[in-house]
Structures are given as structure tokens and as C-alpha cells.
C-alpha angles and dihedrals in degrees: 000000000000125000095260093046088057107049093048098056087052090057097052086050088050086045086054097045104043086045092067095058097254135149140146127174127191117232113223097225120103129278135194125170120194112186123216126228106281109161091176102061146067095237127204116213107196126155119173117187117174141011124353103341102165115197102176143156101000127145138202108168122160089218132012112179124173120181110193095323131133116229122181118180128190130186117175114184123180129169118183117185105190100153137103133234140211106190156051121286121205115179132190132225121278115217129192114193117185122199135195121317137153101227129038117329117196123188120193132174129174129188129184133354134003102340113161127195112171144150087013105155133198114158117151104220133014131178133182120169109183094337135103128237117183113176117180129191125194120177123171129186118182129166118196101155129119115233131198122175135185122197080252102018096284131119114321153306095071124160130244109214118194120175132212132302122216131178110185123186130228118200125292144179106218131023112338114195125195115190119172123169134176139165122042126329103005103177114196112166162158082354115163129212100149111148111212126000114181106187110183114186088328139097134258126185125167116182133181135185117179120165126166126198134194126189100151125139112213128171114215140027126306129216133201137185126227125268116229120188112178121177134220143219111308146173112211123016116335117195124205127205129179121162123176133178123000140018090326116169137196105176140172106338109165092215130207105307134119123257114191088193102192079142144042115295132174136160117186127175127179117191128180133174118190128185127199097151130141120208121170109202115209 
């Protein structure tokens, strides 16, 4: 795909997006989420420390039943960086740390810079008899700032510090899913696992879109931290995931559940990452 296609099929994404009114923006001070014990419920573990971390659109129900309804569900998720800066950044870790639950339990830490996890899905159990469920998840980065560091906020040549990002299990009866990601364009997305979907005479579709841009100009080295995701003790299929450094994906796996597909059933996920970026090291 060539640069202009490219960009302009970011820009009609961005259009989509912004025109529904959505925006979300990541803080860059540390996080750091520690679950109770909560046995009756499916839990969600995410901590985002740092520039443009994007957790949008995910579910992890115990049960999901639909009985000739029809459920459409939309999340739009756009995050935009256009200014410049003029000084060091020094970020801390992000931990997610999950507990003890009897459904689905997901942990996800981002750290850094443009780190997507979206339309990930792990409820337990879903079922839809003559019905329709469409569920739909956007989710745009883009960086277009300028960035120009000192060691103390003067000239150039700063560093950008980002520490590390780890997502630890607890102990679940049903999927368990890790995700950590840190460092720049850390695509995680349109993942299933989902344990059991029983779809009688009715209509599932589950679709994802996750890009993340960077044209950004920066001036020094940049340092990142390490991503650690460590599982716990599970029942069922537990999935790992741990991406560190550039332009890493992990889209659209379908996982280990069931489909009684007695319907029609389709997930679909699209990721892109795309750099342009230009960083001069000193």
C-alpha cells in the first residue's frame, strides 16, 4: 500500500471517529490497579501510564444472553497528540494485578506510546437464539507532535524514560487473558477468548479496527522499559501476552472456545501501524 493510500485511509478512520464525538487522552503519570477479591464476577485489570494508551471496546461478561433482540454496540475511540514539547519525560511502570474470580478475568497494562488494546473479548458464556448482536470497536492513535527535550528542559538531545509495563494473573475459573505492552505501536487487538457461544437461528458479528500513527519529529534517545505478562492459575485456556519495542501486533486470533454455530457467526479484526517518524539521537 503506498504512503498516500494510506494516509488517506487514516484520515477517513479519524473523520469517523471524531465525528462521533469521541476522545480519550492518557495521562503520564503512573498507574497501578490491584483487584479485591470478587468471586462473583468476570474482573478487568487495566493500568495506562503514560501517551496515547487506548483500552477500548473490550468484554469480559460471565453471561451474555439475547433472545430475538437486536443489539447493536458502537465504541469509537480516537486519541490525536499534535503538541510540542519542550522537555524531558520520564514515565513510571503501569501494573495490573488480577485476583480471584469465578468468570473471565483480563489484565492489561500499557506503557508508553501508542499502545492499543481494543475489541478484545473474553465472556464466558454467550448466548443468542433468533436475534442479532453487532458489536463494533475503533480505536485511532496518531502522533503528530514535535518533541524537543533537554536533560533539564533546555535545547536538545533529552531523553524519554518509560518504565516497565506488567500485567500478573490471580486465579480464575474460566479464560484469563494477560496483555502488557510498552514501548511505541503496540497493537493488541480483535483477540477471542471467549469460552462457549451458542448461536441458534440469529446473527453474531464481532468487528474490530485498531491503527496507530506516528509522525512525530523528536531530537535524543529514547529509552523503554520491558513488558511482563505472567499468568495465574486458571481453569480453561489462559492466553499470555507480553510486546515490547516497535510496531509489535497481536490481532485478531480467535482463541480456544466453542462455537455452536447454528448461526451466523463472524469476528473480524484489522490492525495497522504505520511510522513516519523522524528521531535524531545525540
Amino acid at each position: 500500500m503506498t504512503h498516500g493510500a494510506t494516509g488517506q485511509k487514516v484520515r477517513r478512520v479519524v473523520m469517523v471517529v471524531l465525528s462521533a464525538g469521541a476522545w480519550v487522552s492518557a495521562g503520564s503519570t503512573s498507574a497501578f490497579a490491584d483487584m479485591d477479591l470478587t468471586p462473583l464476577s468476570g474482573q478487568e485489570q487495566t493500568d495506562q501510564a503514560g501517551k496515547q494508551n487506548l483500552s477500548c471496546g473490550n468484554s469480559a461478561r460471565l453471561l451474555r444472553v439475547n433472545l430475538v433482540e437486536t443489539v447493536h454496540q458502537g465504541k469509537p475511540c480516537v486519541d490525536i497528540d499534535g503538541h510540542t514539547r519542550h522537555h524531558t519525560t520520564h514515565h513510571r511502570g503501569a501494573h495490573a494485578v488480577g485476583a480471584t474470580t469465578l468468570g473471565p478475568q483480563t489484565n492489561i497494562a500499557q506503557r508508553g506510546k501508542q499502545n492499543l488494546a481494543c475489541g478484545n473479548s473474553a465472556d464466558l458464556i454467550t448466548v443468542n437464539v433468533a436475534g442479532t448482536l453487532n458489536q463494533k470497536t475503533t480505536c485511532v492513535a496518531v502522533d503528530r507532535g514535535h518533541h524537543h527535550g533537554g536533560s533539564h528542559g533546555h535545547g536538545h538531545g533529552g531523553h524519554a524514560h518509560r518504565g516497565n509495563a506488567s500485567a500478573l494473573g490471580g486465579t480464575a475459573i474460566g479464560p484469563e487473558v494477560n496483555a502488557a505492552q510498552t514501548g511505541k505501536q503496540n497493537v493488541y487487538c480483535g483477540n477471542s477468548a471467549d469460552t462457549l457461544t451458542v448461536n441458534v437461528l440469529g446473527t453474531i458479528r464481532k468487528h474490530t479496527n485498531c491503527i496507530a500513527v506516528d509522525h512525530s519529529h523528536g531530537h535524543g534517545p529514547e529509552h523503554r522499559g520491558r513488558a511482563l505478562a505472567d499468568g495465574g492459575q486458571v481453569v480453561g485456556p489462559e492466553t499470555n501476552t507480553a510486546q515490547n519495542g516497535r510496531q509489535n501486533q497481536t490481532c485478531g486470533n480467535p482463541g480456544l472456545g466453542i462455537d455452536l454455530p447454528l448461526g451466523q457467526t463472524k469476528r473480524t479484526a484489522r490492525c495497522g501501524v504505520h511510522d513516519d517518524s523522524a528521531t535524531r539521537n545525540h
